[in-house]
N, C-alpha and C positions, 0 to 999 in steps of 0.2 A: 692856965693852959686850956684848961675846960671850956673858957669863956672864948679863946680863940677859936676853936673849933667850930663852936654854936656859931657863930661871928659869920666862921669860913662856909660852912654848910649853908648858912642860911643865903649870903652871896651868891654860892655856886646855882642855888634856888631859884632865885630872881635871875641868874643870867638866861636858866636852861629856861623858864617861862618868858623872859624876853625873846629871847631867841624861837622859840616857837610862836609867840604872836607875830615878829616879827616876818616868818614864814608864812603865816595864814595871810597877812597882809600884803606880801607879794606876790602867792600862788595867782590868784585873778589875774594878773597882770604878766604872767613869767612868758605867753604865749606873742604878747607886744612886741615882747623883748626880743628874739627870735631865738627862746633858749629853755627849753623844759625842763633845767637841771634842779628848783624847786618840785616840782610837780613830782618829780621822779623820786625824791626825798620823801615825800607826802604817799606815794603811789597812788597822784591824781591824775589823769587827764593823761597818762602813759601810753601810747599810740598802740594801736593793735594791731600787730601787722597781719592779720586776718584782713582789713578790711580791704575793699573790694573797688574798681574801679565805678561799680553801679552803686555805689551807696553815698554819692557824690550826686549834687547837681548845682549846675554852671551856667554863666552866661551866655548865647550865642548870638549870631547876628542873621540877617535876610540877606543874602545878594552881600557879601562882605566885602565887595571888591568897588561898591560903585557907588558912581558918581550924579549927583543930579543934572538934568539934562540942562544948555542956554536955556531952550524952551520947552515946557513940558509940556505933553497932550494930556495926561491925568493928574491929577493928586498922586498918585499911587507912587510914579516915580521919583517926588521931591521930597529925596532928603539925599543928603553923603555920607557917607562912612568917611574913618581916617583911615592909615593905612594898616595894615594888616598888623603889621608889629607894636605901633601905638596903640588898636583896640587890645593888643595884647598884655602891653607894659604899663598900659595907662588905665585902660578903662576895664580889666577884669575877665576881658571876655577869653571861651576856652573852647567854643565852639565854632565851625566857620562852615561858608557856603560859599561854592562856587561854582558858575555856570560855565562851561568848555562847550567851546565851538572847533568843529573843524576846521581850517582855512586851505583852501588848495594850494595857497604859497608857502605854504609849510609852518611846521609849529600848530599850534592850539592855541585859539584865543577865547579872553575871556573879556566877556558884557554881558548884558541880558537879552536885548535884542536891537533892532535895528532902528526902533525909533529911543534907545533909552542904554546907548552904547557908552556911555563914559564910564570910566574904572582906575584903580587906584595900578591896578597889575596889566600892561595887557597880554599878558601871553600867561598860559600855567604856569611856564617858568620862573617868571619874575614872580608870582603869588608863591610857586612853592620856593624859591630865593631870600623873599622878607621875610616867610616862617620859620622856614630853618635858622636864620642868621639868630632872632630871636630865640629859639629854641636851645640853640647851642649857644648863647649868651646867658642864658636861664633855666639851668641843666635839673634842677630839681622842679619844675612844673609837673603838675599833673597831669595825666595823660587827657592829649587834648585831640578834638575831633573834627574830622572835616572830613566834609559831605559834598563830593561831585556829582552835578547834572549836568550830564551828555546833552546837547540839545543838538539839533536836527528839524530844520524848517522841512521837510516833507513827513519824516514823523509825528510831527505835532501835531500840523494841521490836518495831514490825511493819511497816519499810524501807516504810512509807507517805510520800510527801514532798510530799504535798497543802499540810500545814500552811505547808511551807517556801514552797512556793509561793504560796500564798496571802497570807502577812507577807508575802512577798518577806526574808527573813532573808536573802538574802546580798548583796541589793542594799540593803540598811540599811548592813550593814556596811562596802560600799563608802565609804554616803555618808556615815556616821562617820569614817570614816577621810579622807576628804579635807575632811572640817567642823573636824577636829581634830588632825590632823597633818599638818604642811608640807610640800609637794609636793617642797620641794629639801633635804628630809633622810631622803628614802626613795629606795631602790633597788627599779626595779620589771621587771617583765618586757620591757616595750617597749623601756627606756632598755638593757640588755642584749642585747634584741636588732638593735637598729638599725634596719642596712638591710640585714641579712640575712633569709631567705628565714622563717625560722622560729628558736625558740631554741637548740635542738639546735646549729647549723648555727655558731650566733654563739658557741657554747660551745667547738666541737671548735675555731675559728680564731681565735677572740679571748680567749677563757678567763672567768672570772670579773676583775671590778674590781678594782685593784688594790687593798691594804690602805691606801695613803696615798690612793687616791680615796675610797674608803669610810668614809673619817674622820669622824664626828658623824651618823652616816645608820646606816638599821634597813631590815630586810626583813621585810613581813608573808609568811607561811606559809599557807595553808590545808591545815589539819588534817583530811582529809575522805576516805572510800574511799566508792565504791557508788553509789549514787543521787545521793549532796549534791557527791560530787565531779564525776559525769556532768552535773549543774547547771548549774555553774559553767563548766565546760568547754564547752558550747553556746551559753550564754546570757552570759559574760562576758569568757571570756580568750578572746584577748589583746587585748580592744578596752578594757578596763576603765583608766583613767587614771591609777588606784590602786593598784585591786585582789593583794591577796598569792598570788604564788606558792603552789602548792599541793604538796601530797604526790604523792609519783610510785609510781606503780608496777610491775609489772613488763614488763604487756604497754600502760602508754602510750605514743600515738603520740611519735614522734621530736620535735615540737613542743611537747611536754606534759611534758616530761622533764629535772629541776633539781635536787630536793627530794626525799628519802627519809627513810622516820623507820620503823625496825629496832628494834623495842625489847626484843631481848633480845639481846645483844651475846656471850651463851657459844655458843646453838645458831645464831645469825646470824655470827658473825665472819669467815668467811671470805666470806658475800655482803658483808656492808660493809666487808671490805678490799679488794673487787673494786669495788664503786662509788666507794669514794673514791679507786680508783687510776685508772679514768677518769675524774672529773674531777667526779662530785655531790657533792653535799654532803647528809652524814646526820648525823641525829639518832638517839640511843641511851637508855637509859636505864641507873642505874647500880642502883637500888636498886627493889622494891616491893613495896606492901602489908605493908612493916614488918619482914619478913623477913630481910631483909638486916641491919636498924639494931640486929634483937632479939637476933641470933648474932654482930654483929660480921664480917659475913661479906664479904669483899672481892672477893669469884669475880667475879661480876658487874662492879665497878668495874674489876676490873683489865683483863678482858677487852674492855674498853671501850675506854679509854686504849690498849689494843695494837693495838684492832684499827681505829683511825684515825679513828672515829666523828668530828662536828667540833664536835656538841655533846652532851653527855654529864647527861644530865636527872637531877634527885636530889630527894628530900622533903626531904632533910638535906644542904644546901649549910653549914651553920656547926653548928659543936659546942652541941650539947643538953644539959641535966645529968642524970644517970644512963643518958647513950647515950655507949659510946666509938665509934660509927660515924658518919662523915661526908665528905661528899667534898671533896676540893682538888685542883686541876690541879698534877701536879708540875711544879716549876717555873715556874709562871704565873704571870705579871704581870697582867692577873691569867691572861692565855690565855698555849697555848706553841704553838712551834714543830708542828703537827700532824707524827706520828710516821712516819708513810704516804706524804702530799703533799708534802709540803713539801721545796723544794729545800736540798741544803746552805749554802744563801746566807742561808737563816734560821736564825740564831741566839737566844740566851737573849737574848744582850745587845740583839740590835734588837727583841723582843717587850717589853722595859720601855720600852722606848721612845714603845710604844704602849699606851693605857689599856684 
């Protein structure tokens, strides 16, 4: 009987150390799977639901919408994007840019301008159309961003904003945005700030949403410095329902203050390592005007990626043929662990977890 025992005991031995290597040797791998029920055994890699929409960074694109011209008057303009929903489902990206124009025929159109008009969307509609349809197909992505620039040929060239004024271009865009995108898959300025005094305010004590609230939900951006931005800021926020979050800059008031977009990430990096270490969130870009894609040249990219940018803008989000240049988030599922923000509680493994 004795000998039974020994026998039995020493089995149960070897199963419980099988059994536990055999768990070490799936843990790695349990994030592949799309299932953290090891890890969670282990108390490895167990998601924190503290973490923060800024402790993330992601892919974005330039001009998201467009197309290269028959003929092009620059380099700058040759390349295409695909469409909105395939840079989405295919190629990773979690950031977008889009140029709106007014049209006196009604609606909002999007291109970039007049010599370099082809696009994958042409009206906001149809752009905010393919993102939702994906969005709501892909209900646990991470909250993803996109960035509107008003454009206004008398503004540009001669910072007149009579025209703006007179469309009302940014109260269209308001009301595009709430005719065509759902109130409860957007994150907006008000829902952030609460019932605190201002944004600023709701920032330094509450932080950004978390990444599990943020789930299947987008923040609009405004792309805007000078006159269109001074607009917007008297005439809309923070009373706007909708309306996107704008670009900040460096002398906005403490209310006005979220959103940075730093587009050259070599001579900028150490400003964008100082605003994403207090708590904004910026946009970068990796590559332009072709430069970068024609030398193979990663200066740019890399300095990006280092210096904690959260979204990282490119023409060349997927491999081109006769271009060995193109971006990918190391390690990103398709986003990682932002390099800057992000506490040690975020891991590789809880970023796949999230789309």
């Amino acid at each position: 009987m004795r000998l039974f025992h020994d026998r039995k005991h020493e089995m149960y031995t070897k199963s419980v150390i099988l059994s536990v290597l055999i768990m070490l040797l799936l843990a790695p791998f349990s994030g592949c799977f799309g299932s953290d029920a090891v890890a969670d055994d282990l108390n490895h890699n167990i998601p924190d639901p503290d973490l923060r929409i800024n402790h993330l960074q992601m892919k974005g694109t330039h001009n998201s919408y467009h197309v290269e011209p028959i003929i092009s008057p620059t380099r700058e303009y040759m390349y295409t994007h695909e469409t909105l929903d395939v840079q989405a489902s295919v190629q990773g990206v979690r950031q977008f840019e889009i140029d709106v124009w007014w049209d006196p025929r009604g609606g909002l159109r999007v291109y970039h301008n007049q010599y370099d008009s082809g696009t994958t969307c042409p009206t906001f509609e149809n752009c905010l159309e393919v993102l939702l349809e994906w969005s709501e197909n892909n209900p646990s992505h991470h909250t993803t961003f996109v960035w509107i620039e008003p454009k206004d040929w008398l503004e540009q060239s001669l910072e007149i904003t009579a025209t703006i004024q007179i469309s009302d271009l940014l109260g269209q865009i308001e009301h595009e945005l709430t005719q065509f995108w759902p109130d409860n898959k957007t994150i907006t300025p008000k829902q952030i700030q609460g019932n605190y005094s201002d944004l600023g305010e709701a920032l330094r004590i509450e932080g950004w949403p978390t990444i599990e609230s943020g789930k299947g939900k987008t923040i609009f951006i405004l792309l805007a410095t000078g006159d269109m931005r001074q607009i917007y800021l008297d005439d809309f926020y923070p009373n706007g329902a909708m309306f996107p979050m704008f670009t900040s800059l460096a002398d906005s008031p403490d209310h006005a203050r979220g959103f940075f977009s730093l587009i050259d990430p070599v001579n900028s990096h150490s400003d964008i390592e100082d605003l994403v270490s207090s708590g904004y969130i910026v946009r970068t870009r990796a590559d332009s005007g072709g430069e970068e894609a024609d030398n193979n040249d990663t200066t740019r990219l890399i300095a990006a990626l280092t210096s904690g940018a959260h979204s990282i803008s490119t023409d060349y989000p997927a491999k081109v043929d006769g271009i060995d240049y193109w971006v990918e988030i190391p390690e990103g599922n398709p986003s990682r662990c932002n390099p800057v923000s992000a506490p040690p509680s975020c891991t590789s493994a809880f970023t796949s977890l999230v789309d």
